[in-house]
C-alpha positions, 0 to 999 in steps of 0.5 A: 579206595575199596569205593573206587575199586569197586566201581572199577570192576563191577562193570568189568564183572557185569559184562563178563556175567551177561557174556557167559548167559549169552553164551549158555543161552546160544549153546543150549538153543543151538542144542535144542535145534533139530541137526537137518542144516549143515 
């Protein structure tokens, strides 16, 4: 039961981890870009 729990829910828990990188990473270059373009 707790194997298959797990199985169940690392991928779920991977991708929300891979989407909050993703996010800070396009926040922070978003950030870093000179504001000339509205």
């Amino acid at each position: 039961m707790s194997k298959q729990r797990s199985m169940m829910f690392r991928p779920f828990s991977q991708i929300l981890f891979w989407i909050l990188i993703a996010d800070l990473l396009t926040l922070t270059w978003i950030g870093g870009q000179p504001v000339e373009h509205p």
